[in-house]
Legacy VTK file of the C-alpha trace (Angstrom):
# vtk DataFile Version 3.0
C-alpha trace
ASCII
DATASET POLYDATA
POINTS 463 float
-35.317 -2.397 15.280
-36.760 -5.891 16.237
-34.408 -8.114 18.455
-32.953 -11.094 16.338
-33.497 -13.751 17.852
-29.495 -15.737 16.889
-27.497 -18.011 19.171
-29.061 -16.466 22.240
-28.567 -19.591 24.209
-25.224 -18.704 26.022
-25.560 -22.138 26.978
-25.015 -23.321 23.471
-21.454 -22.188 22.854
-20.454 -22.036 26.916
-19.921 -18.362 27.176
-20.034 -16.478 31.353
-22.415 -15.001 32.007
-20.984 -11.998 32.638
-21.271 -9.962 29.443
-20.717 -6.515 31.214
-17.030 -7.368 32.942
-16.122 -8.897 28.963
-17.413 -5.562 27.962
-15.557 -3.620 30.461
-12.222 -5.664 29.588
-12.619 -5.550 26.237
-13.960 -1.996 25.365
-11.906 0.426 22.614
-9.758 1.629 25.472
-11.279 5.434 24.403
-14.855 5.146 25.016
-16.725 4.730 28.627
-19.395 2.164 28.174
-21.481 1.391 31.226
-22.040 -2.302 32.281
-24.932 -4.103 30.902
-27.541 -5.879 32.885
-30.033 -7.808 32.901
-33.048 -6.259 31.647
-31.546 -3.414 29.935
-33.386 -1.105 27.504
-31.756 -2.525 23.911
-29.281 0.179 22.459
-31.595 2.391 20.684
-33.640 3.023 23.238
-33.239 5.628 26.111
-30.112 3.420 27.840
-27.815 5.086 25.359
-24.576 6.958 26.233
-23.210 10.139 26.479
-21.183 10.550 23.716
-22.445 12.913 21.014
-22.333 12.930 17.057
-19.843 15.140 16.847
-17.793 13.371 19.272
-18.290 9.673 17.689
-16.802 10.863 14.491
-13.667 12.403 16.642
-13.201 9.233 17.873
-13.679 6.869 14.802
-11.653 9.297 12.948
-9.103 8.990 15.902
-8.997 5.021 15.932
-8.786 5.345 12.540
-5.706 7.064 11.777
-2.233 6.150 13.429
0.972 5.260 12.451
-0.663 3.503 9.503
0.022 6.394 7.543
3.500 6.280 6.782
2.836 3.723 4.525
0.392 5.068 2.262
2.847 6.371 -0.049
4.728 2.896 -0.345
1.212 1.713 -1.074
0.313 4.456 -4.098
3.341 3.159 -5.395
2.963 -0.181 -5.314
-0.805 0.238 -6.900
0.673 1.463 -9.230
0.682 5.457 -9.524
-1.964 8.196 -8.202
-4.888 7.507 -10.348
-4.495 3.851 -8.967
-4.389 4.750 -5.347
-6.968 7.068 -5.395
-9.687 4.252 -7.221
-8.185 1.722 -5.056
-9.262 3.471 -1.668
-12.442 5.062 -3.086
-13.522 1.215 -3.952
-12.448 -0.033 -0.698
-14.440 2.847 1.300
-17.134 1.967 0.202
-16.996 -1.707 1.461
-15.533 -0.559 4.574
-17.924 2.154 5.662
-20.715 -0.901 4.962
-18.802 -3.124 7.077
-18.958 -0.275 9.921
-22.969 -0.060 9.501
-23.716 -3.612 9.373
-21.720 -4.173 12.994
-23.795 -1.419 14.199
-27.083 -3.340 12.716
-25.714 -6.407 14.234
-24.855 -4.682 17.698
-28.914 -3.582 17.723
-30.086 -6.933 16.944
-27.958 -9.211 19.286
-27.973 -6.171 22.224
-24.008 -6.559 22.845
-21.809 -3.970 23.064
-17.913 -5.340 21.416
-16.705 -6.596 18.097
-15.930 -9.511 19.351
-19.425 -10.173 21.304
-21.669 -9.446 18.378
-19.383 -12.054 16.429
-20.116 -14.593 19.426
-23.543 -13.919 19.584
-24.553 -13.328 15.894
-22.132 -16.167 14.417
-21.565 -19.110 17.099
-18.771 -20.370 19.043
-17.002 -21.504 16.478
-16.692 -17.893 14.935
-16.396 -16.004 18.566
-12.909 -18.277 19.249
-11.698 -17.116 15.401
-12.519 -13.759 15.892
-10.971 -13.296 19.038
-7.751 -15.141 18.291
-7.740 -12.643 15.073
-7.634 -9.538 17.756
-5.334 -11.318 19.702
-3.188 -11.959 16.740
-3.271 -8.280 15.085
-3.171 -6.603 18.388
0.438 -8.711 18.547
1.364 -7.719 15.166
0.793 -4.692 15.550
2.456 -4.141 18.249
5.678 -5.656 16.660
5.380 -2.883 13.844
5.052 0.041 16.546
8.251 -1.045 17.917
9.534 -1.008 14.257
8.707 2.001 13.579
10.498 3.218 16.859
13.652 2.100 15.724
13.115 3.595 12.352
12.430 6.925 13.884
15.268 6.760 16.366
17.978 5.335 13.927
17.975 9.043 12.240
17.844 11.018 15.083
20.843 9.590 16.679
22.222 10.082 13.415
21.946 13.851 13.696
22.196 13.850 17.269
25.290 11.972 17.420
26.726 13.468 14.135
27.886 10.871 12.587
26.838 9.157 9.307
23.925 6.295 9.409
24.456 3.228 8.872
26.246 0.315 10.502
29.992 1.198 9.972
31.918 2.985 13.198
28.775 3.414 15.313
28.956 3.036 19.052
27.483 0.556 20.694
24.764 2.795 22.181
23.537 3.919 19.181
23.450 0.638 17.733
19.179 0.072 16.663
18.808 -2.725 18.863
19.814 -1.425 21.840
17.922 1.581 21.537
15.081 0.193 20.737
15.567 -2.250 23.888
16.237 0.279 26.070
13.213 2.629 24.769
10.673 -0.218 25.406
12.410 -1.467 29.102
12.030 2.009 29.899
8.680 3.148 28.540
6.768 0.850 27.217
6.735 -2.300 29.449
6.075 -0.149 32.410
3.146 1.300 31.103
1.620 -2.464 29.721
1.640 -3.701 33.267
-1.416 -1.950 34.832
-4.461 -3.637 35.240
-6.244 -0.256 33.753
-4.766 1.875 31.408
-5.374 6.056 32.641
-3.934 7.975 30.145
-6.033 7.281 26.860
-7.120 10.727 26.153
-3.430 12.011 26.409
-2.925 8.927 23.938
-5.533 9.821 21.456
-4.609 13.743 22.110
-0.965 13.045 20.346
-1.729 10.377 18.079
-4.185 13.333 16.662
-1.437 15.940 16.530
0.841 13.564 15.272
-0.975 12.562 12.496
-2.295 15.799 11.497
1.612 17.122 11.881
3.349 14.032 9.674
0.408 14.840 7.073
1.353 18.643 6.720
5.128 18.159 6.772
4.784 15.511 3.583
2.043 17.761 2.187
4.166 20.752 2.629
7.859 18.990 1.574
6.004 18.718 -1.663
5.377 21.583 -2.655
8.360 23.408 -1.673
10.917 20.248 -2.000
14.651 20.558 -0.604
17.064 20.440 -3.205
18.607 17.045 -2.155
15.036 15.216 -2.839
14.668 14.511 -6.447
11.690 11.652 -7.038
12.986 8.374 -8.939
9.715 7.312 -11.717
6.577 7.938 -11.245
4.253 5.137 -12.386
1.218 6.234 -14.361
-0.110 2.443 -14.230
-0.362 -0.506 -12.129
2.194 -2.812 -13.278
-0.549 -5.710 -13.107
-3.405 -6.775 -10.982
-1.299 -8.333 -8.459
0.115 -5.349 -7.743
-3.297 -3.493 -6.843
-4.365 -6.608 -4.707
-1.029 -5.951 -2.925
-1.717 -2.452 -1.684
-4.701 -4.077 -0.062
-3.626 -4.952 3.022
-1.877 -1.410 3.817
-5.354 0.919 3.048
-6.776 -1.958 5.438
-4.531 -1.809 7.858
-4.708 2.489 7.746
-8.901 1.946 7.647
-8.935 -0.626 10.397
-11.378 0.296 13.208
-13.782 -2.140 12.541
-12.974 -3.593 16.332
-13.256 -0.504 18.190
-16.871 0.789 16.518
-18.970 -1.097 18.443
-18.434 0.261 21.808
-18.294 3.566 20.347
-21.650 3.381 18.823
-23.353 2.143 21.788
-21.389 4.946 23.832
-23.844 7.249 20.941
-26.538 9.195 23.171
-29.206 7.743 20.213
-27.424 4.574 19.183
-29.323 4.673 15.665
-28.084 2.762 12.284
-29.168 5.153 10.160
-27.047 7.926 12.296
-24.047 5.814 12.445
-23.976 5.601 8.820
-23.908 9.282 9.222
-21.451 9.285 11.489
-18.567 6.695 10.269
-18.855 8.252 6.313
-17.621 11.678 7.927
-15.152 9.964 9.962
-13.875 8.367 6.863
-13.982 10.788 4.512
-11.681 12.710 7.228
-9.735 10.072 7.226
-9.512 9.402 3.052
-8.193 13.265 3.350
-5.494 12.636 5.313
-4.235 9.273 3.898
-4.747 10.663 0.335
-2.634 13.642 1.040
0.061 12.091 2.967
0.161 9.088 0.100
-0.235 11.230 -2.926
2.463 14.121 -1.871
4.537 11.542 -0.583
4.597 9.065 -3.668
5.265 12.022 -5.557
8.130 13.684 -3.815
10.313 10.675 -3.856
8.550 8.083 -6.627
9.225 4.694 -6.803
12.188 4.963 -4.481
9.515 5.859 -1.515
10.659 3.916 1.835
7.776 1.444 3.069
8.043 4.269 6.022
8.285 7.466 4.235
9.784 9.296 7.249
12.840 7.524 6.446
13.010 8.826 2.969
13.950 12.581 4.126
16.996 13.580 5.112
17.947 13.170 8.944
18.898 16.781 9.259
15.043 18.473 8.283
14.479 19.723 11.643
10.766 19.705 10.841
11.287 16.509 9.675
12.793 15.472 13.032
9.803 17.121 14.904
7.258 14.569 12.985
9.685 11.493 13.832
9.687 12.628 17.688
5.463 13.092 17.606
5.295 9.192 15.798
7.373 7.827 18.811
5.758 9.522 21.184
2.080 8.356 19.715
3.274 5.148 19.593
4.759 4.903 22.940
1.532 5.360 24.244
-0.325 3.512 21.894
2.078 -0.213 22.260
-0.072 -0.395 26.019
-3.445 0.074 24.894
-3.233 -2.565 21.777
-1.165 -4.899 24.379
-4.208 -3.724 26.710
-6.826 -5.124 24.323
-5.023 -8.548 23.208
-4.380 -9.366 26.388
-7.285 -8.747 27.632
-8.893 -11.070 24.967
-6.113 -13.688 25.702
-7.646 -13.217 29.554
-10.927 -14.244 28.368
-9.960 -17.159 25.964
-7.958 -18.737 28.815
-10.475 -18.373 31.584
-13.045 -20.024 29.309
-10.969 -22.380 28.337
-10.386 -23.033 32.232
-14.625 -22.915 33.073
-13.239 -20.655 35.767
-15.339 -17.231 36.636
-14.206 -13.969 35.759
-14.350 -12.394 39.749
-11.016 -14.163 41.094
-8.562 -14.075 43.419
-6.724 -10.649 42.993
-3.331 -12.301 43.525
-3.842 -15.206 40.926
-4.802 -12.292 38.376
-2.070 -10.328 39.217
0.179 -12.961 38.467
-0.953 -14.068 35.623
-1.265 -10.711 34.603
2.388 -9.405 34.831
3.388 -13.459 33.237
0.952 -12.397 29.817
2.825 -9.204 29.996
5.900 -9.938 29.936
5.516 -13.196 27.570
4.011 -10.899 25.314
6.748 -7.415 25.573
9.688 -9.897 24.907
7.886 -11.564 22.285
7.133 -8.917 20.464
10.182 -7.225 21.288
12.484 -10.159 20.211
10.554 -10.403 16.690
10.846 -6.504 16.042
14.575 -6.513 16.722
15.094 -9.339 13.823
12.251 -7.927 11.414
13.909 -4.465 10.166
11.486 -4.511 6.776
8.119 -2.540 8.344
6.754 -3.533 5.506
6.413 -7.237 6.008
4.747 -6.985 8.900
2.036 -4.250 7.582
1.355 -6.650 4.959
0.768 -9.590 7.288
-1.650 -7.450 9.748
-3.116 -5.921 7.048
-4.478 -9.031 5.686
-5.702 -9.669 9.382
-7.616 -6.068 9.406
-9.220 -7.485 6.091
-10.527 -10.001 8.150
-12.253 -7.797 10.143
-13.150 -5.164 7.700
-15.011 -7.843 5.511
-14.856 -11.282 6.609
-16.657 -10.941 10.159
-18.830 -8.343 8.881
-19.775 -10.060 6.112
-20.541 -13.334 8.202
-22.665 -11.518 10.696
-24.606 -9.842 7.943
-25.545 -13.438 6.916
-26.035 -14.800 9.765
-28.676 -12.148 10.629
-30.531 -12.191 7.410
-30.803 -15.830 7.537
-32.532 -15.758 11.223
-34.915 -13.595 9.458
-35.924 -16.471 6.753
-39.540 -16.732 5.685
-41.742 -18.105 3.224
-41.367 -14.887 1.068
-38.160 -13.667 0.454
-38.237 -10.118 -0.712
-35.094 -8.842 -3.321
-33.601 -7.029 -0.538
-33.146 -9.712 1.419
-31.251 -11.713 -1.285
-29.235 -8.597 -1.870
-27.599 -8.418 1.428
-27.193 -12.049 2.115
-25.497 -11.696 -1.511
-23.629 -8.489 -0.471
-22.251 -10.605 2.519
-21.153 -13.545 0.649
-18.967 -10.854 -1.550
-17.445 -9.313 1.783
-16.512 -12.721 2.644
-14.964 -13.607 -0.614
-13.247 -10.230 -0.693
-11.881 -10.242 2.594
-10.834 -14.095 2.656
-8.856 -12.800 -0.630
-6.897 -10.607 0.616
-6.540 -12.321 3.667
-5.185 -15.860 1.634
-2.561 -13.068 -0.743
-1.230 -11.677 2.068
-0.477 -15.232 4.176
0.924 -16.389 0.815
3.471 -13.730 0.247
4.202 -13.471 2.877
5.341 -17.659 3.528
6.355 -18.327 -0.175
8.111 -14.968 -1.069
10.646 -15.405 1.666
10.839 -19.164 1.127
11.163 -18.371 -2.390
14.001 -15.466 -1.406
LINES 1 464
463 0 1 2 3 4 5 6 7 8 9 10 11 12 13 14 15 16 17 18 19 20 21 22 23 24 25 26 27 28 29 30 31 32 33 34 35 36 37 38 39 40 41 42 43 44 45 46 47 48 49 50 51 52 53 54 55 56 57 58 59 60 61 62 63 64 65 66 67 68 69 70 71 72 73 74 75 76 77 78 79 80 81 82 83 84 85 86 87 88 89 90 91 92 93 94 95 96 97 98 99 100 101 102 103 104 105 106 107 108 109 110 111 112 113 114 115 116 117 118 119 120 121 122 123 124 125 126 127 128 129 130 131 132 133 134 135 136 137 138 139 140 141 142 143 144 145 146 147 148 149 150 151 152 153 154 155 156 157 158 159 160 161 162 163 164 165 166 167 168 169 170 171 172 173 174 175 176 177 178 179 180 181 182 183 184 185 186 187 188 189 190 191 192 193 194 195 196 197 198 199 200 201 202 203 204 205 206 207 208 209 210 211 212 213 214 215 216 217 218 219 220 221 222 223 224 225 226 227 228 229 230 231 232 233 234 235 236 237 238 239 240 241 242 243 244 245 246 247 248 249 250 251 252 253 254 255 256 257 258 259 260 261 262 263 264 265 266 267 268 269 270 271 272 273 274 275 276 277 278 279 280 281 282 283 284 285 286 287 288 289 290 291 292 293 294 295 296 297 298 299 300 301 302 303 304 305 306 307 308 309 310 311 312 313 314 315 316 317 318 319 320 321 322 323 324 325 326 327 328 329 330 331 332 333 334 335 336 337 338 339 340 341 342 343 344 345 346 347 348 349 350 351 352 353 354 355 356 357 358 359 360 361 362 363 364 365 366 367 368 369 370 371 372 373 374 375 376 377 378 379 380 381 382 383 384 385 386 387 388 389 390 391 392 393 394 395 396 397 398 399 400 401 402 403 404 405 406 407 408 409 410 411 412 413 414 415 416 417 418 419 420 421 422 423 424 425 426 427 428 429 430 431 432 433 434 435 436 437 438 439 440 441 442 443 444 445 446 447 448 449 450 451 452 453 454 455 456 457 458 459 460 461 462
C-alpha cells in the first residue's frame, strides 16, 4: 500500500520526536510491539511481528469482551425484546468491524503503530489532543464502573457469607458496600496501579477469558433449567420507540469497544495486511456477537423486564454457581482497574509533557513522583465517584457514548482524512463512497455520542 503522504510534518502540530517510547507507553498493555525507528520497513513489509492469525483474533476477541457483558441483557431489554437486540448488534457489527479495518488502512498509510498516533498523524493536532483526552476520559470511566461492579459482586456474597439478609437494615459496619469496596481497592488495586510497568497481563487476559466464558454459561445454563424462585416479569416483543433502540447504543459499544487497542495488535501481525485483518477482527467479532448474544438473550429472558443493569445481581445470593461467576468478575476486574489506569495515565503522561515542551527521557525521580501523584489523584478519584454512583448503569451509558466515539467518530475522520490526501482530477465512485461512508460514521457516532451526554445531564436534572 502506497505511503499517504498526511500531516507528516511533526513540526506542524509540535509532537517529540520520539514515536517509539509513545508507542511503548501507550501500547494495548497485551501485545509486545518493538520500537520504531527511523528508517523502518512500513508495516506490511518484512518488519512485522510475531504474533500469528490465530493469535490476533485471541487477543481482539480478548480486549473485546470484559465485564461489559453483564449488561447486555439490560440492553435487549431496553431495545426492546430479542428480535430488537439481535438487529440492533448485527447493524452495529457491521459498522464496527469497518471501523477496525479502516484503522488498520490508516495504521499502513501513516506507518504508526497506536490509536491514538494514527489519529495524530492522519487527522492533525487538533484531533490527536481530542482523541487522547477521549482515552483518558473512558479509561477513567471505566475504571469507576469496575469498581462498581466490585461492590455489586461483593454486596451478595457477604450476604451469604455473613448470613444475614441484604440490604441496608442491621448490617455491620464491615459489611457496609463502601467500606468494602474501600478496603478491596486500598488493598488490591492501588498497589498494583503504582508500577511503572504492569507484569502480569497474560494472567489478566487468562481470567478475564475464563470469566467471561464462565458468566456466559452460568446465564446460558440458568435458562434453561431455571430455579424455581426466578420467574421473568414481561417480555417485550417490540421496542417501545426509537429512542429506546438509540439507547441500547452505548452498552453494545461499550461491550464492542476495542477500537483503541487494534492498532498495536495488528502491527504485532507477522504480515500486517488489511485485507487479513479484515479476516481477522470479523472472527474475533463474530466470537464475540456469540457470547454477548447468549449471555443477553438467556438473560433478558430468564428475568424480563425486571433484568438488573448487572444481571449477576438478579440471581439469588445463595446459587453457589452463581457465586463462583461473581468471584471470577472481581477477580478479572481486579486485574484489569491497573491496566486501563495503566493506559490513561500513560496518555495523561504524554499530554502533560507536551504541554510542558519537556522530553520524554527524564529524571527518574521527577517521574517517579509524578507518577505515584497521577496515581493516586486518579484511585481516589475514581474511587470517591464509584462509592456515590451505585446505578452501573449510568456510568455504562456515559462511556459507552465515549466508545462510540472511537468506534465511529475517529474512524470515520481518519477515513476522510486519508481519502482526501488522495484527491485528483478524476475522482473514481469508490472514492466518493468512502469519503461518504466516513461522513455517516461521523454522524452516527457523534449521535450517539450527543444522546448519551444528554441523558445523561438532563435526565438527572430533570429527576
Amino acid at each position: 500500500m502506497a505511503q499517504v503522504s498526511i500531516n507528516r510534518d511533526l513540526g506542524e502540530w509540535g509532537l517529540s520526536t520520539d514515536s517509539g517510547e509513545r508507542a511503548r507507553l501507550l501500547q494495548s498493555p497485551s501485545v509486545d510491539i518493538a520500537p520504531k525507528s527511523e528508517g523502518e520497513a512500513p508495516p506490511g513489509g518484512a518488519g512485522g511481528g510475531t504474533t500469528s492469525t490465530l493469535g490476533a483474533i485471541f487477543i481482539v476477541v480478548n480486549a473485546c469482551l470484559g465485564a461489559g457483558l453483564l449488561n447486555f441483557p439490560a440492553a435487549f431489554s431496553t431495545a426492546g425484546g430479542v428480535a430488537a437486540g439481535i438487529t440492533l448488534q448485527m447493524a452495529m457489527l457491521v459498522f464496527i468491524i469497518s471501523g477496525l479495518v479502516i484503522l488498520a488502512y490508516c495504521s499502513q498509510a501513516s506507518n504508526e503503530r497506536t490509536y491514538q498516533e494514527v489519529v495524530w498523524a492522519v487527522c492533525g493536532k487538533l484531533t490527536g489532543v481530542l482523541c487522547e483526552v477521549a482515552i483518558a476520559t473512558y479509561t477513567f470511566g471505566t475504571c469507576i464502573a469496575f469498581l462498581i461492579i466490585i461492590g455489586d459482586q461483593q454486596d451478595k456474597i457477604i450476604a451469604v457469607m455473613a448470613k444475614e439478609p441484604e440490604g441496608p437494615g442491621g448490617s455491620p459496619w464491615y459489611t457496609d458496600r463502601k467500606f468494602t469496596i474501600s478496603l478491596t481497592a486500598f488493598l488490591f488495586i492501588l498497589p498494583l496501579s503504582i508500577p511503572r510497568e504492569i507484569g502480569f497481563q497474560k494472567y489478566a487476559s487468562f481470567l478475564s477469558v475464563v470469566g467471561t466464558w464462565y458468566v456466559t454459561a452460568i446465564i446460558i445454563i440458568k435458562y434453561i433449567w431455571p430455579d424455581k424462585e426466578m420467574t421473568p416479569a414481561d417480555i417485550l416483543n417490540r421496542p417501545a420507540s426509537w429512542i429506546a433502540v438509540f439507547n441500547a447504543m452505548p452498552t453494545i459499544c461499550f461491550g464492542f469497544q476495542c477500537h483503541v487497542s487494534s492498532v498495536p495488535v495488528f502491527n504485532s501481525m507477522r504480515r500486517p495486511e488489511v485485507k487479513t485483518w479484515g479476516g481477522v477482527v470479523t472472527a474475533a467479532m463474530v466470537v464475540a456477537l456469540a457470547v454477548y448474544m447468549g449471555t443477553g438473550i438467556c438473560g433478558f429472558l430468564t428475568f424480563g423486564a425486571a433484568v438488573d443493569p448487572d444481571v449477576l445481581l438478579s440471581y439469588p445470593s445463595e446459587d453457589v454457581a452463581v457465586a463462583v461467576a461473581r468471584a471470577f468478575i472481581i477477580l478479572s476486574v481486579l486485574t484489569s482497574y491497573p491496566i486501563l489506569h495503566f493506559c490513561g495515565r500513560a496518555v495523561i503522561e504524554g499530554l502533560w509533557l507536551r504541554y510542558q515542551g519537556m522530553p520524554v527521557e527524564e529524571d527518574v525521580g521527577r517521574e517517579r513522583r509524578r507518577r505515584v501523584l497521577q496515581t493516586l489523584v486518579w484511585f481516589l478519584l475514581t474511587l470517591l465517584l464509584a462509592l456515590f454512583i451505585p446505578d452501573i448503569g449510568k456510568v455504562i451509558s456515559v462511556i459507552g457514548g465515549l466508545a462510540a466515539c472511537f468506534i465511529f467518530v475517529f474512524p470515520g475522520l481518519c477515513l476522510i482524512q486519508a481519502k482526501l490526501s488522495e484527491m485528483e482530477e478524476v475522482k473514481p465512485a469508490s472514492w466518493w463512497a468512502m469519503v461518504s461512508y466516513g461522513v455517516l460514521l461521523v454522524t452516527l457516532g457523534a449521535f450517539i455520542f450527543g444522546q448519551t451526554t444528554a441523558n445523561a445531564i438532563f435526565v438527572d436534572l430533570l429527576a
